[in-house]
C-alpha positions as CSV (number, residue, x, y, z in Angstrom):
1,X,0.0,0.0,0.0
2,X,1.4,3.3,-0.8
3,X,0.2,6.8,0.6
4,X,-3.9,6.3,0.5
5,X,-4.9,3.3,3.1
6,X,-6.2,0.0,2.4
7,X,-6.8,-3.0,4.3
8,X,-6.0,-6.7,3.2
9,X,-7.0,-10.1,4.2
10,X,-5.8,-13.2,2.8
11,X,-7.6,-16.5,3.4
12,X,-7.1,-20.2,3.1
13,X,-9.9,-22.9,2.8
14,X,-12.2,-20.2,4.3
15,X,-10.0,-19.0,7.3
16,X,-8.3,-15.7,7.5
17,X,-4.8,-16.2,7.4
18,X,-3.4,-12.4,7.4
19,X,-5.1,-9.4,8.2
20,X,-3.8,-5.7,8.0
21,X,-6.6,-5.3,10.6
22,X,-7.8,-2.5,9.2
23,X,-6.8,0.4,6.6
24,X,-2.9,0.9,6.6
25,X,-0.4,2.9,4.5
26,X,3.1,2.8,3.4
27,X,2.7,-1.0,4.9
28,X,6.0,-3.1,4.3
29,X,5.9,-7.0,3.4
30,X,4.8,-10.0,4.9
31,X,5.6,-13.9,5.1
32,X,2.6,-15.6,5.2
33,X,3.0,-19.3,6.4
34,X,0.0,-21.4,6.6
35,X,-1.1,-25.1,6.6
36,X,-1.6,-28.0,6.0
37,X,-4.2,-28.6,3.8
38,X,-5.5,-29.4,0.7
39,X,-6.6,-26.5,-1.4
40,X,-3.9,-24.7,-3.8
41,X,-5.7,-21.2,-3.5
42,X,-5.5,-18.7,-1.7
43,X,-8.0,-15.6,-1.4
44,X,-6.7,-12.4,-1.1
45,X,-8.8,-9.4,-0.5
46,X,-8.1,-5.8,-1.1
47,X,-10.5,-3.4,0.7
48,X,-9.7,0.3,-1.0
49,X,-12.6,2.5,0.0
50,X,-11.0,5.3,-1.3
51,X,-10.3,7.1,-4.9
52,X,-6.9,7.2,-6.4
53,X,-5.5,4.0,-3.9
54,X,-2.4,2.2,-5.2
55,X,-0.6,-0.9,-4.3
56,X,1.4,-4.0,-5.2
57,X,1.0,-7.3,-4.7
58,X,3.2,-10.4,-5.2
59,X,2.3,-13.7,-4.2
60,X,4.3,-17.2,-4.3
61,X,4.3,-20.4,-3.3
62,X,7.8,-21.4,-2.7
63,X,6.9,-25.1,-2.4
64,X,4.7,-27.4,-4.3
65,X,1.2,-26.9,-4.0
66,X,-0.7,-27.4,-1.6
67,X,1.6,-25.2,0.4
68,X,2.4,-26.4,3.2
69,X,4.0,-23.3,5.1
């Protein structure tokens, strides 16, 4: 997230797995681990309530799916 605030959540077989817990700027990165199971998604949600909001995003899965964290 850059200047404008967002908020993200990522989940995994229906549980939240990260959580910015609520609208953050300038945030950094993050190592997600989570696991086991059997799905080889992953849900990520970007809440931007507001006009002009930028961001990256990279994910990966270091191992073979399903990641096993």
């Amino acid at each position: 997230m850059y200047e404008n605030p967002d908020r993200l959540t990522i989940e995994y077989e229906g549980k939240v797995i990260f959580d910015t817990g609520g609208l953050v700027s300038w945030a950094g990165s993050e190592d997600v681990k989570f696991g086991p199971g059997s799905s080889t998604t992953i849900k990520v949600i970007i809440n931007a309530p507001n006009e002009g909001t930028e961001w990256d995003l990279t994910v990966n899965c270091p191992h073979l799916c399903p990641c096993g964290g």
